[in-house]
C-alpha positions in Angstrom: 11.9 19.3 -20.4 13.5 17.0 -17.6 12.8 13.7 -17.8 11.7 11.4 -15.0 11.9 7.1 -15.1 9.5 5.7 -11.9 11.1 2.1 -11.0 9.8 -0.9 -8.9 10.9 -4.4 -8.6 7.9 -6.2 -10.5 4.6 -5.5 -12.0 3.2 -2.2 -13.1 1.4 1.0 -11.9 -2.2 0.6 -11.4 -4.6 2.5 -9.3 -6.3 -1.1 -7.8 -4.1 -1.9 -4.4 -1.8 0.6 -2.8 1.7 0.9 -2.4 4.5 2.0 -4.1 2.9 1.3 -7.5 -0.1 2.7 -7.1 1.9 6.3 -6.3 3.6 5.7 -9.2 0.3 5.3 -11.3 -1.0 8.7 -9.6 2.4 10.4 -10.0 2.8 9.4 -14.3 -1.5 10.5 -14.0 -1.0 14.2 -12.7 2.7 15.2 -13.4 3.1 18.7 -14.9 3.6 17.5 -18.2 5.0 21.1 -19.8 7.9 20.0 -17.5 8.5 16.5 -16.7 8.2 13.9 -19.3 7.5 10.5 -17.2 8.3 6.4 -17.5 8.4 3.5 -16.0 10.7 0.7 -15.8 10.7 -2.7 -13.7 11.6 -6.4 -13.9 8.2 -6.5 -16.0 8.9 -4.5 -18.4 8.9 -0.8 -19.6 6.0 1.8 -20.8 6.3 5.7 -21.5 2.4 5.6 -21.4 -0.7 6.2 -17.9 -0.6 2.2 -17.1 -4.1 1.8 -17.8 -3.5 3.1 -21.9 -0.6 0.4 -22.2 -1.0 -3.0 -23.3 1.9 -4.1 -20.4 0.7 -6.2 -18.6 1.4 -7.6 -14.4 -0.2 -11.2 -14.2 2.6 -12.8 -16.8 2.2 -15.0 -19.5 -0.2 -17.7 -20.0 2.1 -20.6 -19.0 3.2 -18.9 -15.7 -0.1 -18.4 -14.9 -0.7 -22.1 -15.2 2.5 -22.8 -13.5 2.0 -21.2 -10.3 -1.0 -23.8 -9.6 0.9 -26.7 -10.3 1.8 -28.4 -6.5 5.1 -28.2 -7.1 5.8 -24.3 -8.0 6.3 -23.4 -4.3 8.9 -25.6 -3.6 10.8 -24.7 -6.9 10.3 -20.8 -6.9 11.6 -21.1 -3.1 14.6 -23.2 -4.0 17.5 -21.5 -3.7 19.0 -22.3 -6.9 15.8 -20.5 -8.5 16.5 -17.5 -6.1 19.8 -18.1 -7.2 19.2 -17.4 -10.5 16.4 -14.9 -10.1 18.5 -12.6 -8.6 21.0 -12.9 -11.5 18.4 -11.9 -13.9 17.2 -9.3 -11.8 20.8 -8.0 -12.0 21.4 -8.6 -15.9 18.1 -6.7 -16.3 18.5 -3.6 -14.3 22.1 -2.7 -14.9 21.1 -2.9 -18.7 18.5 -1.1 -17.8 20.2 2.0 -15.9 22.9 1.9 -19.1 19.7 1.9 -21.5 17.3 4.6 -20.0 19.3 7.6 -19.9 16.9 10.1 -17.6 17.4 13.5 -15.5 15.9 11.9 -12.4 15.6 8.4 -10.8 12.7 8.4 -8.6 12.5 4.5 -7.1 9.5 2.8 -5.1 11.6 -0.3 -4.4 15.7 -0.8 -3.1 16.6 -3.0 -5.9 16.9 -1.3 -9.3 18.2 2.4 -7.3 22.0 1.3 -6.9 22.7 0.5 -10.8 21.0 3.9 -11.8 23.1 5.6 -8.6 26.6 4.1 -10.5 25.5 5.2 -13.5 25.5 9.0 -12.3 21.5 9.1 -12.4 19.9 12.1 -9.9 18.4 9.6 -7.4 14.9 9.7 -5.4 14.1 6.6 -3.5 10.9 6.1 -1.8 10.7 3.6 0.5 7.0 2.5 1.4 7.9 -0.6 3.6 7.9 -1.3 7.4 11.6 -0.4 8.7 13.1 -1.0 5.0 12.8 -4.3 2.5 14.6 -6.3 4.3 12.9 -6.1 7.7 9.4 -6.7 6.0 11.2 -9.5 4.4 12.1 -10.8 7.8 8.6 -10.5 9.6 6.7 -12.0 6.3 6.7 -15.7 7.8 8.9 -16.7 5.2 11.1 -19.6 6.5 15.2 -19.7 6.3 14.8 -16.3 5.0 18.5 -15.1 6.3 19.8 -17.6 3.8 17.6 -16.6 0.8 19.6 -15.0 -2.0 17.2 -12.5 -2.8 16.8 -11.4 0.9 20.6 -11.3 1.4 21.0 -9.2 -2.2 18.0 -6.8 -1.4 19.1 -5.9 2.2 22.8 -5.1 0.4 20.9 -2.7 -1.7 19.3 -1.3 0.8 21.9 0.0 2.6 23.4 1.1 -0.6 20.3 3.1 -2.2 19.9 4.9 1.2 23.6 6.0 1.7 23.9 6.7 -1.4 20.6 8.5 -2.8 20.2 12.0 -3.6 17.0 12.1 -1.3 15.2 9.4 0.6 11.3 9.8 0.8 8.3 8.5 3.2 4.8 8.7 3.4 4.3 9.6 7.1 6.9 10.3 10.0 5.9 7.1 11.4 7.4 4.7 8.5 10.7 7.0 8.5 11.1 6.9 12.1 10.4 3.3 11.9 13.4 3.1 9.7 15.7 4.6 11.0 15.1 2.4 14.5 15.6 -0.5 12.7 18.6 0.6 11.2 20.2 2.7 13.7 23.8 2.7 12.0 22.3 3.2 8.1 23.7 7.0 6.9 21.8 9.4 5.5 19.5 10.8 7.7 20.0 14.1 6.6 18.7 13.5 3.3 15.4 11.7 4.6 12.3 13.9 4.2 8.2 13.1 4.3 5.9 13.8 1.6 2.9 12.3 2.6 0.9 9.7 0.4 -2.2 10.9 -1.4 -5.7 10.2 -3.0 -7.2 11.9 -5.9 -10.1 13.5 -4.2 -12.3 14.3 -7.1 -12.4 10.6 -8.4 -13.5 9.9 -5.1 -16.6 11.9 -6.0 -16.7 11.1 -9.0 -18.1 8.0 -8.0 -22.0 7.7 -7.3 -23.4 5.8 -3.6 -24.9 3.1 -5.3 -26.5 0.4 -3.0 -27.1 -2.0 -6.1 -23.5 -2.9 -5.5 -24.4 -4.8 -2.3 -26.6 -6.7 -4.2 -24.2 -7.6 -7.2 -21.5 -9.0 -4.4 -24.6 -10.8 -2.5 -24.1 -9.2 0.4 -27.4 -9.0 3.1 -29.2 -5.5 2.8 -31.2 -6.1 5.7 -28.3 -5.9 8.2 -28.8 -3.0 11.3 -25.0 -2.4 10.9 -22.9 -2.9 8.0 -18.7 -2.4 8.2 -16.2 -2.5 5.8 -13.2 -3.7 6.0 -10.4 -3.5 3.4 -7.2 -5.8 4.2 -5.7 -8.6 3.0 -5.3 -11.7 5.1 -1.9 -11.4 6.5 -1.2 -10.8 10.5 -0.1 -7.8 10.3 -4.0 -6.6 9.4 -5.3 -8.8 12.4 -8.9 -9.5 11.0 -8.8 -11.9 13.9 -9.4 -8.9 16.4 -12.1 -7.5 14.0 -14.2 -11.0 14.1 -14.1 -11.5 17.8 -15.2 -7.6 18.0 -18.3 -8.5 15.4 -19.4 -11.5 17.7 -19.2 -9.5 20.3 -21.9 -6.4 18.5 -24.1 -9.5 17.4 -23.8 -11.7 20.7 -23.4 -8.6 23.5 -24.9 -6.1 22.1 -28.1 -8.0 20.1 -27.1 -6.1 17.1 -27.8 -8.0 13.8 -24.6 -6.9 12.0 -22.3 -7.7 9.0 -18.9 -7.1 8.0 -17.6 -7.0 5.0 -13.8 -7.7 3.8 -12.3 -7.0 0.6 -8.9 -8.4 0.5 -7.2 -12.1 0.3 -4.2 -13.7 1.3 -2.5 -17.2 2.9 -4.6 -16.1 6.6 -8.1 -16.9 4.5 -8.5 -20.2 5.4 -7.9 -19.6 9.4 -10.2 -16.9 8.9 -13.3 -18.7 7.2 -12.7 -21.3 9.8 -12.9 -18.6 12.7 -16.1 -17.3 11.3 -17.6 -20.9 10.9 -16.8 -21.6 14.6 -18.1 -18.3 16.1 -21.2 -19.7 14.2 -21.2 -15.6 12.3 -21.4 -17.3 8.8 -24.6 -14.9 8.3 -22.5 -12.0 9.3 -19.9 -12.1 7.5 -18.8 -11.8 3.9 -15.5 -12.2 1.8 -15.3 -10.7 -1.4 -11.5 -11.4 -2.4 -9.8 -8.6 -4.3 -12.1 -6.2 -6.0 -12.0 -3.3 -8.5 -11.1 -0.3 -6.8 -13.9 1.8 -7.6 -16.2 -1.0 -6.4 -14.1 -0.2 -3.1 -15.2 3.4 -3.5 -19.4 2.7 -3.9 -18.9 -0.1 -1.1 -17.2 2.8 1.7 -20.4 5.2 0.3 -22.9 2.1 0.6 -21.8 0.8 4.4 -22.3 2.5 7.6 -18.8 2.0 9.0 -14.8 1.6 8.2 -12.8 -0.6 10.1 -9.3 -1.3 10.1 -7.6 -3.0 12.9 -4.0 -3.3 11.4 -0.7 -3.6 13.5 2.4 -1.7 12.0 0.6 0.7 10.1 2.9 2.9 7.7 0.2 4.9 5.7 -2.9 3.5 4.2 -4.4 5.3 1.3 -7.4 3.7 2.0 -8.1 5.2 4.9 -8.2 8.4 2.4 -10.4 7.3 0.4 -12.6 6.4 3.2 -12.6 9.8 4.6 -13.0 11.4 1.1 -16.3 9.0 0.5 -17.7 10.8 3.4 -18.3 7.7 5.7 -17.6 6.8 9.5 -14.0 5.6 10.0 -12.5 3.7 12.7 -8.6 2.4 12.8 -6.6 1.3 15.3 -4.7 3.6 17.2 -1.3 2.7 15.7 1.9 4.3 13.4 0.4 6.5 10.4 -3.0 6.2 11.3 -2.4 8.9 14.2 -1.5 11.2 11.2 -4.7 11.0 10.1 -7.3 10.4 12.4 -8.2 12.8 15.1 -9.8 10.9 17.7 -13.5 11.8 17.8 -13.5 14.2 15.1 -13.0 12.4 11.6 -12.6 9.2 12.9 -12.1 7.1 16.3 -8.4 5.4 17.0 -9.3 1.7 18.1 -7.2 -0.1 21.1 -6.5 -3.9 20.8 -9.7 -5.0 23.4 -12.2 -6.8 21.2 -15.2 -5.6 23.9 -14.0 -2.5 23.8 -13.7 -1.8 19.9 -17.7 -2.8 19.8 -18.7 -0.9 22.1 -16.5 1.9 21.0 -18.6 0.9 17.4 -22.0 0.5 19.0 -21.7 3.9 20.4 -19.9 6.1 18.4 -21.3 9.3 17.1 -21.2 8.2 13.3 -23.0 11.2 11.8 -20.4 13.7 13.6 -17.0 12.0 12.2 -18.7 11.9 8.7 -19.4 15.8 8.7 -16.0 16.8 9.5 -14.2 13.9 7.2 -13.9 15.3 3.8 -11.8 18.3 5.3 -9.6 16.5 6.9 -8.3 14.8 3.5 -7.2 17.6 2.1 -3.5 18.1 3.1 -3.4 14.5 1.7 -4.4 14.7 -2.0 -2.3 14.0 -5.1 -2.1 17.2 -6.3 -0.3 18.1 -2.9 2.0 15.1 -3.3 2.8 15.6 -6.5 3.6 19.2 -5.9 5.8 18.2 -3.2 7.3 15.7 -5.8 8.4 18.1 -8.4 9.7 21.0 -5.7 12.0 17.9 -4.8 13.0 17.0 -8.1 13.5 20.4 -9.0 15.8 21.0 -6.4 17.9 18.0 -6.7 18.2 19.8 -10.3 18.8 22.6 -9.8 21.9 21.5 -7.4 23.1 19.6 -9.8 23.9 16.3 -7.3 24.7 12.8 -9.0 25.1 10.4 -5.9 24.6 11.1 -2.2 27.2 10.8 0.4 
């Protein structure tokens, strides 16, 4: 039996979010275990076990917890002496981990850990799930003086390192790989870059009942003409901004009593709350923060609509999942979201004119997207990404490569 050891930067697998760490979660889940024996392995800590059975853990310790709601924690874990010394650990712990963890087959969802596993002989898989690599996500995160952070300057070296250097490079949709490799035009290895699309378990999707009674338990109106969900954290690349000027424009242009629904936080809430309060759409809209996944799932069976009017989209599981739950789905015309979404057929692609996404809403034939949805999820399920996951690690066996070019 070969042996395979997932890595990431922090935290742990779980199946709440998306990401890298939520393929990794689906990947240790479904795994042919007659052949691969599966761990995982990050700054956190280590487990041989499915995430949810192990008692490792992703928020920290008690005092950390506490600490990052002191004023001051910003300012310190931005410092770059603590960045400094961050990346030293980060170091110390991955190169003892790559000497530790003796495995047939890296397979890693973040730059960092891959190049001390790649020295140590390991058959490498790195995954790379960001928008045009780390370090250009990194860049375009708002973070300030970022060229001079330590971490920044260390992860972009990996970078380059774990893609020359890896046995294979994977990514979930031709758009984030072509992304890539125009944002690194000089970076080798092309020829060793393949796509094996992202996917959703289908059946859990099913698995879970419509149930209206959760509208009630997030106190959200039932008595709304139009209800749309929206899943996104508050960050610009998601531009919720478009979204709310398109709602005012359903309630306000078109007379429809509406609501909209996000499930997501992040440092955009405040700007958002206020847009809502000035728009004078307080009854029409409703933030629920982060919530449990498969409250996620009974919200996209219990709401008439998905919306997502992201910018620099790479591959969004949830827009899976919202196919797979059988409701109407509309995303913006953009990156991975044209792998998807056939305009007209499962979905509608969404342009960046706030009139025109609410009429495009208003008039849309929901009941015909719905009826064609949950077939057009299935080339992107997990048991066709994990399939494409062991035919790669197979073959990376069976040639008996340690180390790319």
């Amino acid at each position: 039996m070969n042996s395979v050891l997932y890595t990431a930067l922090t935290g742990i697998p779980s199946k709440h979010g998306g990401g890298g760490k939520r393929i990794i979660h689906d990947l240790m889940l479904h795994l042919d275990r007659d052949r691969f024996r599966s761990a995982f392995c990050s700054f956190t800590g280590y487990t041989e076990t499915v995430p949810e059975d192990t008692g490792l853990t992703a928020g920290g310790n008690m005092p950390e917890h506490w600490m990052r709601r002191l004023p001051f924690h910003d300012a310190v874990t931005r410092s770059n002496l603590y960045q400094y010394l961050y990346a030293y650990r980060l170091r110390r712990q991955f190169r003892a981990a790559a000497a530790r963890y003796h495995v047939d087959i890296l397979h890693a969802h973040h730059p960092y850990p891959t190049p001390f596993f790649i020295d140590a002989g390991t058959r490498t898989v790195l995954s790379i799930h960001s928008k045009g690599g780390m370090a250009n996500e990194m860049a375009h995160s708002g973070m300030e003086g970022y060229q001079n952070n330590p971490v920044f300057r260390e992860i972009a070296r990996m970078e380059r390192y774990a893609v020359a250097h890896a046995d294979a490079v994977t990514f979930p949709s031709h758009t984030s790989r072509d992304l890539f490799l125009r944002m690194n035009p000089s970076i080798p290895g092309a020829e060793r870059m393949e796509v094996i699309h992202n996917g959703i378990d289908v059946d859990s999707v099913a698995a879970v009942p419509r149930s209206p009674e959760v509208l009630v338990r997030y106190d959200i109106r039932t008595d709304a003409q139009l209800t749309l969900l929206n899943i996104a954290d508050h960050n610009a690349q998601k531009n919720i901004p478009l979204l709310i000027t398109a709602l005012e424009r359903i309630v306000r242009v078109h007379g429809n009593d509406a609501m909209l629904i996000n499930a997501g936080e992040g440092q955009e809430t405040p700007r958002l709350r206020e847009q809502v309060r000035t728009a004078g759409l307080e009854r029409h809209v409703r933030f629920l923060g982060r919530i449990p996944n498969e409250d996620i799932l009974r919200l996209l069976k219990s709401t008439d609509c998905f919306v997502l009017t992201s910018r620099d989209v790479v591959f969004d599981l949830v827009v899976l999942e919202a196919l797979a739950a059988e409701t109407a789905v509309f995303v913006s015309d953009d990156g991975g979201n044209r792998e998807i979404i056939t305009h007209g057929s499962n979905g509608y692609l969404l342009g960046n004119d706030a009139d025109e996404i609410a009429r495009m809403i208003i008039g849309a034939d929901r009941d015909r997207v719905r009826s064609h949805a949950l077939r057009s999820v299935q080339p992107f399920t997990v048991r066709s990404m994990v399939r494409s996951y062991e035919t790669l690690y197979e073959r990376l066996l069976s040639a008996g490569v340690k180390g790319g070019a």
